[in-house]
Structure formats: C-alpha cells, structure tokens
PDB file of N, CA, C, O and CB in Angstrom:
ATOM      1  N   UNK A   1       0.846  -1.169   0.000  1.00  0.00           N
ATOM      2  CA  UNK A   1       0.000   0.000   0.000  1.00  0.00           C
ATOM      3  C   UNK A   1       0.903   1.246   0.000  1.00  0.00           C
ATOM      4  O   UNK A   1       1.838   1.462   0.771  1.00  0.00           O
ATOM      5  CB  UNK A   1      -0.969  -0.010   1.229  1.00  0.00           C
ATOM      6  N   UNK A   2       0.349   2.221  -1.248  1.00  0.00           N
ATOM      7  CA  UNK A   2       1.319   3.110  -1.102  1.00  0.00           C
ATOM      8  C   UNK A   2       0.894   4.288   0.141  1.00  0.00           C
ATOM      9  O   UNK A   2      -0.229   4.725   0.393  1.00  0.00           O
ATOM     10  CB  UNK A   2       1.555   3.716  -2.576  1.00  0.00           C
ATOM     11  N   UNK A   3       2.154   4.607   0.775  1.00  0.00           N
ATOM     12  CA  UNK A   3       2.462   5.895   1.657  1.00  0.00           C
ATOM     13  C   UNK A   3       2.887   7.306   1.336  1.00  0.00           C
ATOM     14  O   UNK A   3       3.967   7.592   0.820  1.00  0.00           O
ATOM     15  CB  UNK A   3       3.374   5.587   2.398  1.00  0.00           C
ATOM     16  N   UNK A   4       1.742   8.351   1.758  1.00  0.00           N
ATOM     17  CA  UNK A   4       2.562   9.907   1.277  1.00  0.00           C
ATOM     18  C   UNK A   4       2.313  10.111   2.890  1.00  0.00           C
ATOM     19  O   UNK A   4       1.393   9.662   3.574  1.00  0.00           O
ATOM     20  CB  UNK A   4       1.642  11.381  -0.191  1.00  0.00           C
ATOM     21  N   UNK A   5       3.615  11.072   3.345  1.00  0.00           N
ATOM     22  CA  UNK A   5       4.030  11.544   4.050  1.00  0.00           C
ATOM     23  C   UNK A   5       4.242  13.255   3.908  1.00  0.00           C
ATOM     24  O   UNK A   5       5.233  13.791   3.413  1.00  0.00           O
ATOM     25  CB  UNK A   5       4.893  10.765   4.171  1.00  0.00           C
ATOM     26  N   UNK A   6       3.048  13.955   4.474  1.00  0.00           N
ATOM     27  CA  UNK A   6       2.867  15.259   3.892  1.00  0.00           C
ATOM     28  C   UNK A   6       3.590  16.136   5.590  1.00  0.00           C
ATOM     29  O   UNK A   6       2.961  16.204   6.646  1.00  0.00           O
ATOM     30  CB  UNK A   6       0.786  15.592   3.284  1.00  0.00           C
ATOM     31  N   UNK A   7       4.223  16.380   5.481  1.00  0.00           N
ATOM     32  CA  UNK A   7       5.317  17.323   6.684  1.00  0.00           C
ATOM     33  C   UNK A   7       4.793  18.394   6.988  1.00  0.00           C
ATOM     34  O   UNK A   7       4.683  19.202   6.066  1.00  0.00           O
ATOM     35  CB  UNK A   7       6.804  17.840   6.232  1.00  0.00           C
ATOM     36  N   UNK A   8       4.220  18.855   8.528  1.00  0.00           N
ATOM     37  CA  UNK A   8       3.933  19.847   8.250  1.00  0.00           C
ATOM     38  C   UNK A   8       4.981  20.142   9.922  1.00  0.00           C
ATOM     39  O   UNK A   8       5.761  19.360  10.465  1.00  0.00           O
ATOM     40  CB  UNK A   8       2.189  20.141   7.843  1.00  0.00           C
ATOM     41  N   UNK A   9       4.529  21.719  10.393  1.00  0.00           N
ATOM     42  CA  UNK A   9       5.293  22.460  11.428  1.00  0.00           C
ATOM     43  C   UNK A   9       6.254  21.500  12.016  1.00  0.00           C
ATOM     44  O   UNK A   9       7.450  21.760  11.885  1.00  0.00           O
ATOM     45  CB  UNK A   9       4.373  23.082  12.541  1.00  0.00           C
ATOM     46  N   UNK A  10       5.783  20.075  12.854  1.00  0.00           N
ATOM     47  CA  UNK A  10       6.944  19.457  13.813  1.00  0.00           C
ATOM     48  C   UNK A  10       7.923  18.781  13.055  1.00  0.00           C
ATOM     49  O   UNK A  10       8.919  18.182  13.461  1.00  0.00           O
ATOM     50  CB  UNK A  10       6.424  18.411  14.873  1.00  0.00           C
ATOM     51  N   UNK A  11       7.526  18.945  11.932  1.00  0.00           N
ATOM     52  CA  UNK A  11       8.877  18.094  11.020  1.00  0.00           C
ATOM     53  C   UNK A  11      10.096  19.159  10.721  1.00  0.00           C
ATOM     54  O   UNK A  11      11.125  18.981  10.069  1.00  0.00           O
ATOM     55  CB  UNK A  11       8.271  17.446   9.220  1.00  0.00           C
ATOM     56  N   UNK A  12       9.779  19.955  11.197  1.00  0.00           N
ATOM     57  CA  UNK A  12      10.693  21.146  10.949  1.00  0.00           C
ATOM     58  C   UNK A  12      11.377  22.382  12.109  1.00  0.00           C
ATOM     59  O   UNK A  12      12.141  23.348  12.129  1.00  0.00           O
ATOM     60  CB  UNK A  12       9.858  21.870   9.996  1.00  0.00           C
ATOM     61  N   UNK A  13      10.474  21.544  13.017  1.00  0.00           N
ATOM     62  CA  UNK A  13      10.675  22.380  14.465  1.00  0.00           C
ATOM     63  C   UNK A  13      11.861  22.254  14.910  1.00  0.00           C
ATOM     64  O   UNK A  13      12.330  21.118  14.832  1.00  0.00           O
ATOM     65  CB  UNK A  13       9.825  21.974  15.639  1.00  0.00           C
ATOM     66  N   UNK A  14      12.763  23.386  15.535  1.00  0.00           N
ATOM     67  CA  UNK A  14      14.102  23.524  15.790  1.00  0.00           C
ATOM     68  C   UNK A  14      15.299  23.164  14.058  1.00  0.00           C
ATOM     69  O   UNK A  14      16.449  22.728  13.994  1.00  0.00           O
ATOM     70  CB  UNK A  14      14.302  22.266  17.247  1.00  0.00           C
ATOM     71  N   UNK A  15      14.589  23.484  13.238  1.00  0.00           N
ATOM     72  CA  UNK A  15      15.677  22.991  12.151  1.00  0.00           C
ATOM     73  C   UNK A  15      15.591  23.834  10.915  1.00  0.00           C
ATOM     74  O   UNK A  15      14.506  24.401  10.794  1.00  0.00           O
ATOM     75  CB  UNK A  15      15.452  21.418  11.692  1.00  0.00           C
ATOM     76  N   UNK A  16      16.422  24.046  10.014  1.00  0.00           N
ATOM     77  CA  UNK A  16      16.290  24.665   8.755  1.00  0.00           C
ATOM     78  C   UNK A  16      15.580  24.021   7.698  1.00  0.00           C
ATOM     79  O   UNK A  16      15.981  22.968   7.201  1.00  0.00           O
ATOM     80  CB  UNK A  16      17.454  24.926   8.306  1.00  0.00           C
ATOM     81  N   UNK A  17      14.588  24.581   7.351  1.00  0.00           N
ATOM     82  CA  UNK A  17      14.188  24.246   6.293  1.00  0.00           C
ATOM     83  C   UNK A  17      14.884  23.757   4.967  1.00  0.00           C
ATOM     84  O   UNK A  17      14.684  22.590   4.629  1.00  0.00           O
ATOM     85  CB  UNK A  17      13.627  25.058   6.160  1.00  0.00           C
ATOM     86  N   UNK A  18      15.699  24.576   4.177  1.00  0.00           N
ATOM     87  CA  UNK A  18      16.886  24.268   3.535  1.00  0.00           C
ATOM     88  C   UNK A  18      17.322  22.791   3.810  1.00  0.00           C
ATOM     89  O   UNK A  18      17.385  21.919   2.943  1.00  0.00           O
ATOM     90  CB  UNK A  18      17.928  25.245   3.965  1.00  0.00           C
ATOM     91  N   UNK A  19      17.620  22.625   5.161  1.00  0.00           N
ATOM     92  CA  UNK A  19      18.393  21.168   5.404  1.00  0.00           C
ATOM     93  C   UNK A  19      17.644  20.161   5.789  1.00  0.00           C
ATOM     94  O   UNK A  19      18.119  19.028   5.708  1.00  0.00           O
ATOM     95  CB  UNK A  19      19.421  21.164   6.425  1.00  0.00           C
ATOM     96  N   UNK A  20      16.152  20.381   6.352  1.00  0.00           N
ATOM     97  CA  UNK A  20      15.079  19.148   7.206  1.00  0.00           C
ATOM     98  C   UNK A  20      14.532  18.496   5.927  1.00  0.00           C
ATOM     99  O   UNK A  20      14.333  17.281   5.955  1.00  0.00           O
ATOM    100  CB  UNK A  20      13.521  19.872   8.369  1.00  0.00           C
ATOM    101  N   UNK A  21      14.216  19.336   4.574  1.00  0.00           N
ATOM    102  CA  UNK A  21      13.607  19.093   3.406  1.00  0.00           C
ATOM    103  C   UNK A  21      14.431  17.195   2.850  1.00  0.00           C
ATOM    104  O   UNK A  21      13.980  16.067   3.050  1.00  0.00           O
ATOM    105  CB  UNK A  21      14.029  20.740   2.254  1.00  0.00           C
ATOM    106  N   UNK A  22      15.681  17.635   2.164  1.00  0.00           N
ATOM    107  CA  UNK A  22      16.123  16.848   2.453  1.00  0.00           C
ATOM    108  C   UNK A  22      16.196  15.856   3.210  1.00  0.00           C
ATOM    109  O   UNK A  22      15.774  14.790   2.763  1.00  0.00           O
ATOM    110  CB  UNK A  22      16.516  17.120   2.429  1.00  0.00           C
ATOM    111  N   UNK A  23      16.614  15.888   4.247  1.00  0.00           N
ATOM    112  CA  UNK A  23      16.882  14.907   5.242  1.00  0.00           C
ATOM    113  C   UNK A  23      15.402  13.632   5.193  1.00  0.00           C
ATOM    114  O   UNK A  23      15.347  12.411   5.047  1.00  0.00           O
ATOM    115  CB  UNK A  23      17.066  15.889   6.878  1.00  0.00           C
ATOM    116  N   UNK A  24      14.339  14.767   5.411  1.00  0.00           N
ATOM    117  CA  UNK A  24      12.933  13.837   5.443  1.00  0.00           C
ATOM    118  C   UNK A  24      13.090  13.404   4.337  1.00  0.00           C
ATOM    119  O   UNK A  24      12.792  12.228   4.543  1.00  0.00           O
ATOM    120  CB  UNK A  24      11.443  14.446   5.620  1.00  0.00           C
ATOM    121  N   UNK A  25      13.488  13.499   2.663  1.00  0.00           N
ATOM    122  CA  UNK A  25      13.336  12.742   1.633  1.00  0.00           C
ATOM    123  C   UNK A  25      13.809  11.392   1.820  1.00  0.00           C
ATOM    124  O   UNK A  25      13.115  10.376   1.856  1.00  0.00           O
ATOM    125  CB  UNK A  25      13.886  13.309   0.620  1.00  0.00           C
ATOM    126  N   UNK A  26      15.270  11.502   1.952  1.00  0.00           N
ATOM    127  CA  UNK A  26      16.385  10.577   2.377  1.00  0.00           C
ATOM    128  C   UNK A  26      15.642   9.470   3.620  1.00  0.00           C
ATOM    129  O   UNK A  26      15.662   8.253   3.434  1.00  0.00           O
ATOM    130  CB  UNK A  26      17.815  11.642   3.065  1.00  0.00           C
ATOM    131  N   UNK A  27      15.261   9.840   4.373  1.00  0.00           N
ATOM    132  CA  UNK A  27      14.594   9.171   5.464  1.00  0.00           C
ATOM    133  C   UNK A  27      13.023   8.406   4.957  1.00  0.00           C
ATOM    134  O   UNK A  27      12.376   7.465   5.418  1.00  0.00           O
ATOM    135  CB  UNK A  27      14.381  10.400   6.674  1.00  0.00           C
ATOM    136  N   UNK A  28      12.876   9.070   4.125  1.00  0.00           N
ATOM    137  CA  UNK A  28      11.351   8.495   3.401  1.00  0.00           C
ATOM    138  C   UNK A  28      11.470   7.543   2.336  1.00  0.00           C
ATOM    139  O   UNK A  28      10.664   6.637   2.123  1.00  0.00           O
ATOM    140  CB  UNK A  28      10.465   9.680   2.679  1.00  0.00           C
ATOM    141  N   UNK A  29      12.803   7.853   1.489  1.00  0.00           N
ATOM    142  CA  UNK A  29      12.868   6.783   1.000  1.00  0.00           C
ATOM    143  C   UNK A  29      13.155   5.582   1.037  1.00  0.00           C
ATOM    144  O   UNK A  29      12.844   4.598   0.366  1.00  0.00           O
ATOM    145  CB  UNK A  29      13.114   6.907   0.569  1.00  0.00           C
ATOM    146  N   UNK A  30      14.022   5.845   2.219  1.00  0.00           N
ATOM    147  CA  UNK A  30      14.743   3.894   2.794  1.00  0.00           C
ATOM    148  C   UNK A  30      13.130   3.308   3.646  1.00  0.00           C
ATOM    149  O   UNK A  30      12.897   2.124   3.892  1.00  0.00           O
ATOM    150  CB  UNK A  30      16.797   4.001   4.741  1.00  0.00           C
ATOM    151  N   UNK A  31      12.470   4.129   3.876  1.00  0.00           N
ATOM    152  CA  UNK A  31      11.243   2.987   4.128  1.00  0.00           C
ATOM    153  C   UNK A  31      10.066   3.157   3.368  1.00  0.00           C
ATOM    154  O   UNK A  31       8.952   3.298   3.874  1.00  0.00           O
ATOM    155  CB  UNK A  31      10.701   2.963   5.587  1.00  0.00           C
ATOM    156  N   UNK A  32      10.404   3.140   1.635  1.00  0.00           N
ATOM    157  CA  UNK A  32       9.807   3.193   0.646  1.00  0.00           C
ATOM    158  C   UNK A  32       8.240   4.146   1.393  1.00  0.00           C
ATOM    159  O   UNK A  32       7.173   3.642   1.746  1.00  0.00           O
ATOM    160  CB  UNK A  32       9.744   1.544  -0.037  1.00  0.00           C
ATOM    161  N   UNK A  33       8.605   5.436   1.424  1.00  0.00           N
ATOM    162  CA  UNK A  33       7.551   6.488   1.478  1.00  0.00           C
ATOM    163  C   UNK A  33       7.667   7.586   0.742  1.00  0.00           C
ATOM    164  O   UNK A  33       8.742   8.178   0.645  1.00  0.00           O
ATOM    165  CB  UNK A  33       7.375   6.940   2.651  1.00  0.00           C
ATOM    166  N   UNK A  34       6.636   7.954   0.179  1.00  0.00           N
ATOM    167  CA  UNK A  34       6.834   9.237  -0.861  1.00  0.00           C
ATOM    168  C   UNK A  34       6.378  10.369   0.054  1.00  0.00           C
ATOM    169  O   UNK A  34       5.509  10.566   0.904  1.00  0.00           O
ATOM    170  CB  UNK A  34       5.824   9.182  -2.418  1.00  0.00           C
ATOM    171  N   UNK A  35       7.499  11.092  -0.598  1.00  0.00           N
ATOM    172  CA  UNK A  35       6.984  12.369   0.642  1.00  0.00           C
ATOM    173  C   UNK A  35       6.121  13.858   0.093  1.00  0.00           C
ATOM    174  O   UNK A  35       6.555  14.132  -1.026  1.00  0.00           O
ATOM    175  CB  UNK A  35       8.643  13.078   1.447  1.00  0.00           C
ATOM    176  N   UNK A  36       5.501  14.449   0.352  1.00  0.00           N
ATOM    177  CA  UNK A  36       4.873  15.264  -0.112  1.00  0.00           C
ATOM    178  C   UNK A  36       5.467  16.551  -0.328  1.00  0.00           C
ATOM    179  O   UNK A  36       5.299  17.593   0.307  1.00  0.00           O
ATOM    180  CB  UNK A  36       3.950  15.270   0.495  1.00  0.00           C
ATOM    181  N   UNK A  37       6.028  16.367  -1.103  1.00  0.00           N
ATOM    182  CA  UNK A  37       6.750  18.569  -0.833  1.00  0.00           C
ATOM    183  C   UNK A  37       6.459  19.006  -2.202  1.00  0.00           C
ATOM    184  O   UNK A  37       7.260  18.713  -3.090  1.00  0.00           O
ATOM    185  CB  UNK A  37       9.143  19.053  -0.495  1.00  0.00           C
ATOM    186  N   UNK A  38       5.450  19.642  -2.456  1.00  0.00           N
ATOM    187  CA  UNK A  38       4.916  20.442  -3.743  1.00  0.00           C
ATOM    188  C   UNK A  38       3.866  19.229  -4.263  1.00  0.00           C
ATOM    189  O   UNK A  38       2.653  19.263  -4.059  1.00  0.00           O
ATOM    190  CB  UNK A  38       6.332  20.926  -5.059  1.00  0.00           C
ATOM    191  N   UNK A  39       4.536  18.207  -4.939  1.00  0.00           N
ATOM    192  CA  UNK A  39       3.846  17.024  -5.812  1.00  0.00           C
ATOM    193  C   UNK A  39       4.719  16.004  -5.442  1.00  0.00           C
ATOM    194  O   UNK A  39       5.868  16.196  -5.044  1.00  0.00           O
ATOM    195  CB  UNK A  39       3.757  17.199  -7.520  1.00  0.00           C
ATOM    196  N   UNK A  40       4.114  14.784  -5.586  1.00  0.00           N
ATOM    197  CA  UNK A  40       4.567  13.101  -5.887  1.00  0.00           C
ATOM    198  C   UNK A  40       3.578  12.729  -6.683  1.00  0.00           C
ATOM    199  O   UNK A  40       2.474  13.240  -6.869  1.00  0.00           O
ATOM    200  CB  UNK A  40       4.644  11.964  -4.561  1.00  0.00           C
ATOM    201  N   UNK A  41       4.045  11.855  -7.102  1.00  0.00           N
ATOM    202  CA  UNK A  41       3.212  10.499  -8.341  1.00  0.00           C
ATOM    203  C   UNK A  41       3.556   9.442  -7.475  1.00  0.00           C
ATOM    204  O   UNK A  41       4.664   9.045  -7.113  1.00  0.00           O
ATOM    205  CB  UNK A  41       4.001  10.128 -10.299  1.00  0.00           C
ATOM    206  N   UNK A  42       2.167   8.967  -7.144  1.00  0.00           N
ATOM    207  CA  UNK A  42       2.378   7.918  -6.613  1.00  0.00           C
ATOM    208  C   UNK A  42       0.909   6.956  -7.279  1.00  0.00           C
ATOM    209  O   UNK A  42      -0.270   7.259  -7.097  1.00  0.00           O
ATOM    210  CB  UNK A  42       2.587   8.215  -4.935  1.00  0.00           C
ATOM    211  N   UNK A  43       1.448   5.728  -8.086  1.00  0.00           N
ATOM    212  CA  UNK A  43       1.128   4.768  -8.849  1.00  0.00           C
ATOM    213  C   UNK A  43      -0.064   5.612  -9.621  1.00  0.00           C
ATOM    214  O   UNK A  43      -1.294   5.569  -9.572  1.00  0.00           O
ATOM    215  CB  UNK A  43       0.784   3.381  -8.041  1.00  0.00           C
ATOM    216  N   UNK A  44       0.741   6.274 -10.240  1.00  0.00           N
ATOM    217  CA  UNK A  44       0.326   7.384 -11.837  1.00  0.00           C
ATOM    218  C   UNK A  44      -0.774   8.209 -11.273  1.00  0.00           C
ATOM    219  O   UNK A  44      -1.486   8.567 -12.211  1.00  0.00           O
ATOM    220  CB  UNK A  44      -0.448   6.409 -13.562  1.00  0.00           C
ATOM    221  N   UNK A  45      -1.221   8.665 -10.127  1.00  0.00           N
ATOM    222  CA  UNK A  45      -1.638   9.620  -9.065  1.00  0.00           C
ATOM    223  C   UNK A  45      -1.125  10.550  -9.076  1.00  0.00           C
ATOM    224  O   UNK A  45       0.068  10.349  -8.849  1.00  0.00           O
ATOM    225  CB  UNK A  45      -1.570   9.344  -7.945  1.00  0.00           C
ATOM    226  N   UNK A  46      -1.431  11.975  -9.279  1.00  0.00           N
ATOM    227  CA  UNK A  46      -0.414  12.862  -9.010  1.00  0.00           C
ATOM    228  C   UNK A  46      -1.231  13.653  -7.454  1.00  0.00           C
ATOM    229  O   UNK A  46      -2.186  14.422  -7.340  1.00  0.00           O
ATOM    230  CB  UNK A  46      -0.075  13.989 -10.590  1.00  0.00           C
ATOM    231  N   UNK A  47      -0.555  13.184  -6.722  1.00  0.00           N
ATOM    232  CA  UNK A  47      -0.747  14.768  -5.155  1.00  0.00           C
ATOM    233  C   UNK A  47      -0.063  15.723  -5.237  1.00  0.00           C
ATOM    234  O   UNK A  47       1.144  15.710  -5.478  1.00  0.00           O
ATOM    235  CB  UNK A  47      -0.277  14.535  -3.483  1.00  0.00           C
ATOM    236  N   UNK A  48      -0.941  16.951  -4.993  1.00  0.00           N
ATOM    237  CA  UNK A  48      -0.306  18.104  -4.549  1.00  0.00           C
ATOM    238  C   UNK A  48      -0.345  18.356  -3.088  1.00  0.00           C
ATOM    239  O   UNK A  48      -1.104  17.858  -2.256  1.00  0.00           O
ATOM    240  CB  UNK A  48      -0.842  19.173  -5.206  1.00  0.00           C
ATOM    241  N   UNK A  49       0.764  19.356  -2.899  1.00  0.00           N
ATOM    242  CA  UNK A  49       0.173  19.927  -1.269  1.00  0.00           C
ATOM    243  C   UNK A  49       1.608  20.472  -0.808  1.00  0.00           C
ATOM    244  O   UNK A  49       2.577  20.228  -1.527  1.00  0.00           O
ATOM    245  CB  UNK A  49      -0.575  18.435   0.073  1.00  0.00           C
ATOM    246  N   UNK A  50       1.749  21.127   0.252  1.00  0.00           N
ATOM    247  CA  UNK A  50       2.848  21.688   0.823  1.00  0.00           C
ATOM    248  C   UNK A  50       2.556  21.870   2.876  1.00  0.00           C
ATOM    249  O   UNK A  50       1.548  21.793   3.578  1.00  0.00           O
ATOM    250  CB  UNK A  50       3.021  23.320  -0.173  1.00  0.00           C
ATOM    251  N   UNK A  51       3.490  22.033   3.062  1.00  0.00           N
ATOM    252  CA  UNK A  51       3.579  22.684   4.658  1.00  0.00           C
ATOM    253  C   UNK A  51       3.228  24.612   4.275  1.00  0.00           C
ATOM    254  O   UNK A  51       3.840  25.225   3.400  1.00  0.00           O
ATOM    255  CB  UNK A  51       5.758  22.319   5.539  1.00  0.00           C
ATOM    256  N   UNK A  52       2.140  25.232   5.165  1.00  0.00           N
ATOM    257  CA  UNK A  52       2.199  26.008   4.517  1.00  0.00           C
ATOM    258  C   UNK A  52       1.823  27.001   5.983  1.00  0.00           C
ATOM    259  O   UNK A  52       0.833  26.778   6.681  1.00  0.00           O
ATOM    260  CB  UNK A  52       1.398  25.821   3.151  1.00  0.00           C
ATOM    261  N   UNK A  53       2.837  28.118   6.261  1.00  0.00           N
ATOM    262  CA  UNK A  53       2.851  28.361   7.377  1.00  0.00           C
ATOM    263  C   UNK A  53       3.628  29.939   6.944  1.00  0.00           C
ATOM    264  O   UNK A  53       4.160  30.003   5.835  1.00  0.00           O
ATOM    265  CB  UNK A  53       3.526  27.137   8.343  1.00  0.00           C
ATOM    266  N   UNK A  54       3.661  31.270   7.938  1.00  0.00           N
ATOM    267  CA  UNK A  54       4.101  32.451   6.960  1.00  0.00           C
ATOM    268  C   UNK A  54       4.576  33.053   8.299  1.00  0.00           C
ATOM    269  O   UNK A  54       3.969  33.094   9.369  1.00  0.00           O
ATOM    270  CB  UNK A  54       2.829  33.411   5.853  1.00  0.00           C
ATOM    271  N   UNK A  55       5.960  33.568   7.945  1.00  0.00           N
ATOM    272  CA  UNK A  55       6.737  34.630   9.528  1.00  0.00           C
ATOM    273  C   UNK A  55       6.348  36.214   8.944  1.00  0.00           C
ATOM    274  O   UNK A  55       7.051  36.951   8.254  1.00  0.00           O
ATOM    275  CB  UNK A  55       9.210  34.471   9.784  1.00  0.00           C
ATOM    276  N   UNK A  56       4.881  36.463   9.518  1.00  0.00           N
ATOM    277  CA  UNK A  56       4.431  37.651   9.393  1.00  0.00           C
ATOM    278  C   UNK A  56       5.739  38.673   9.583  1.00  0.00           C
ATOM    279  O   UNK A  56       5.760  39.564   8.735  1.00  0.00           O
ATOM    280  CB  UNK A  56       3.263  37.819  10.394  1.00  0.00           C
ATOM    281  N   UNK A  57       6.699  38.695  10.431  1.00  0.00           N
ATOM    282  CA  UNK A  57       7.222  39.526  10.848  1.00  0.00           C
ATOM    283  C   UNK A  57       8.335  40.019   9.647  1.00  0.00           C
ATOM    284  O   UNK A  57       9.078  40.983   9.458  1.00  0.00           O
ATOM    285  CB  UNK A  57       7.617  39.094  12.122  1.00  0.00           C
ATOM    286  N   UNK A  58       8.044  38.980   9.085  1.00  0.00           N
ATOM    287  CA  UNK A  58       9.690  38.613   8.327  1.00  0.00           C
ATOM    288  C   UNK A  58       9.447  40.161   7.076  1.00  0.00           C
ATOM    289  O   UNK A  58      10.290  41.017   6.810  1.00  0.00           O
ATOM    290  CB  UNK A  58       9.805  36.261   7.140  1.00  0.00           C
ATOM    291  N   UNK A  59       7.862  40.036   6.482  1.00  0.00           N
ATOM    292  CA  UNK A  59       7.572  40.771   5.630  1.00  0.00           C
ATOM    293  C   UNK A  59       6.853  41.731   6.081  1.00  0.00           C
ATOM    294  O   UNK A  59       6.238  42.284   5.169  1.00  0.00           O
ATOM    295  CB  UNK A  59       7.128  40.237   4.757  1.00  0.00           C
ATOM    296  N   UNK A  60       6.581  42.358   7.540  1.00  0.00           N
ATOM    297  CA  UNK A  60       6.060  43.474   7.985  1.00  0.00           C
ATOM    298  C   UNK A  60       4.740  43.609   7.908  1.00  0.00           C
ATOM    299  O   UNK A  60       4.318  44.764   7.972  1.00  0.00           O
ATOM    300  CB  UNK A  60       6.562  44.401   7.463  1.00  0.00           C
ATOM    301  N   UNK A  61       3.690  42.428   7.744  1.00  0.00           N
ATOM    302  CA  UNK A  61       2.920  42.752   7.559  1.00  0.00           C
ATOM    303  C   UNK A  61       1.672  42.382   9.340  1.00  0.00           C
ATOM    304  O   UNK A  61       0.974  41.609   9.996  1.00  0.00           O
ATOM    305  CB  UNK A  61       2.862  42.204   6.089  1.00  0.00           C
ATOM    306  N   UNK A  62       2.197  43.535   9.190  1.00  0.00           N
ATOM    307  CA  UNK A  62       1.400  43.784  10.740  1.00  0.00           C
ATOM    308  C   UNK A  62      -0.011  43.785  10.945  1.00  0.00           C
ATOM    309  O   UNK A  62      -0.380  43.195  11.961  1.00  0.00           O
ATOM    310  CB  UNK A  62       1.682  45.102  11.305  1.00  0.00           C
ATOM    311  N   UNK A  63      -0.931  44.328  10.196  1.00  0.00           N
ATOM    312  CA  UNK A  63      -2.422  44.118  10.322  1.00  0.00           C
ATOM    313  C   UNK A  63      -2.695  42.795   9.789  1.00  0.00           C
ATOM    314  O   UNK A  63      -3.849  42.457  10.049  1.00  0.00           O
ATOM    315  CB  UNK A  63      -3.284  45.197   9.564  1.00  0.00           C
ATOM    316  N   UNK A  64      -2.092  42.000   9.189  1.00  0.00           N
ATOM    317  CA  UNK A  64      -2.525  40.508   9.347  1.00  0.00           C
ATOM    318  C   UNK A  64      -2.024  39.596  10.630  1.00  0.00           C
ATOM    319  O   UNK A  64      -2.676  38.714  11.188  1.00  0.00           O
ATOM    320  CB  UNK A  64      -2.012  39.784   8.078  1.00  0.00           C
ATOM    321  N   UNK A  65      -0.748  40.026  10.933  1.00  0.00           N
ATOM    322  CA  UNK A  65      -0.294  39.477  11.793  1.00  0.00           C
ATOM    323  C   UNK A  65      -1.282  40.039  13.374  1.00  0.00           C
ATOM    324  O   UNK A  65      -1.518  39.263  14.301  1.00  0.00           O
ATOM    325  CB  UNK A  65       1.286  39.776  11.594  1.00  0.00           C
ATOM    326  N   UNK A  66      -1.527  40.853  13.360  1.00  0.00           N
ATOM    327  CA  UNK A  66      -1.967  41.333  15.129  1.00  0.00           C
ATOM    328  C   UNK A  66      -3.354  40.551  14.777  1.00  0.00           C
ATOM    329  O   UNK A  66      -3.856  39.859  15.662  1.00  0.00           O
ATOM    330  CB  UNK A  66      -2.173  43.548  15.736  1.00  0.00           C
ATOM    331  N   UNK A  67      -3.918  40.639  13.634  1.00  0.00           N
ATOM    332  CA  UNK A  67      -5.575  39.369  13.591  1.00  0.00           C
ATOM    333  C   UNK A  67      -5.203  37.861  13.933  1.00  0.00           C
ATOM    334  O   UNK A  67      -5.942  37.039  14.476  1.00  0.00           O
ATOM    335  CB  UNK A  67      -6.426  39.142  11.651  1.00  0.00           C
ATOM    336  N   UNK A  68      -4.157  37.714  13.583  1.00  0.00           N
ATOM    337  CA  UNK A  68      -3.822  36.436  14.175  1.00  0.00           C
ATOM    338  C   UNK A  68      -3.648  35.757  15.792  1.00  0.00           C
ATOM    339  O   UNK A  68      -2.829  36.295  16.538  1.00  0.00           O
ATOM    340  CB  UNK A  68      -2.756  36.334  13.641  1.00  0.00           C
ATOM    341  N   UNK A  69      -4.345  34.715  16.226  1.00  0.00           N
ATOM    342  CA  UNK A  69      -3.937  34.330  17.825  1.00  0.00           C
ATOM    343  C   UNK A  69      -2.569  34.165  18.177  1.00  0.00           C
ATOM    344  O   UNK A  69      -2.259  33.885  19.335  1.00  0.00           O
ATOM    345  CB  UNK A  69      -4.520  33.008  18.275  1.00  0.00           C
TER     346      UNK A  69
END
C-alpha cells in the first residue's frame, strides 16, 4: 500500500528548512515512502500539497499578523 508523508510544522521544528527538506526525503525513502513537498506520483496519481505556514514579521505585515492568535 502506497504511503505519502505530507510534513507539516513538527517536522521542521528547531531545524532549517533548507536542510530538514532533504533529510525527510532521504529518510522516506529507505522505508519506501513518498513524501509530499509540492507534488509526488504515486502509482500514476499525481498529489499536490505543501507545509504552509508564513513569519508575518519577516515581511512586515502587521495588520494581518496582530488578527492572528
């Protein structure tokens, strides 16, 4: 049975993105799992999807960010 493994916040908690991306591929593939980052084909299936999460601060955008909990 096939496995997608879609990553979201704790797969990345305390770590760089840049480098966790990776790592989870590498780790997904030795126990034959497809992992979700943008798209996989899995048995001529195509999924989409992403981790999708935004550092208000990063881009200043303050009246979205203060609506937020």
């Amino acid at each position: 049975m096939p496995v997608i493994m879609a990553p979201a916040n704790h797969e990345f908690y305390g770590k760089a993105v840049d480098t966790a991306v990776p790592t989870l591929k590498v780790a997904a593939t030795t126990k034959d799992i497809s992992m979700l980052d943008d798209e996989v084909i899995v048995a001529g299936t195509r999924f989409l999807g992403t981790a999708l999460w935004s550092d208000f601060r990063m881009r200043c955008f303050a009246p979205t960010s203060s609506g937020m909990p």
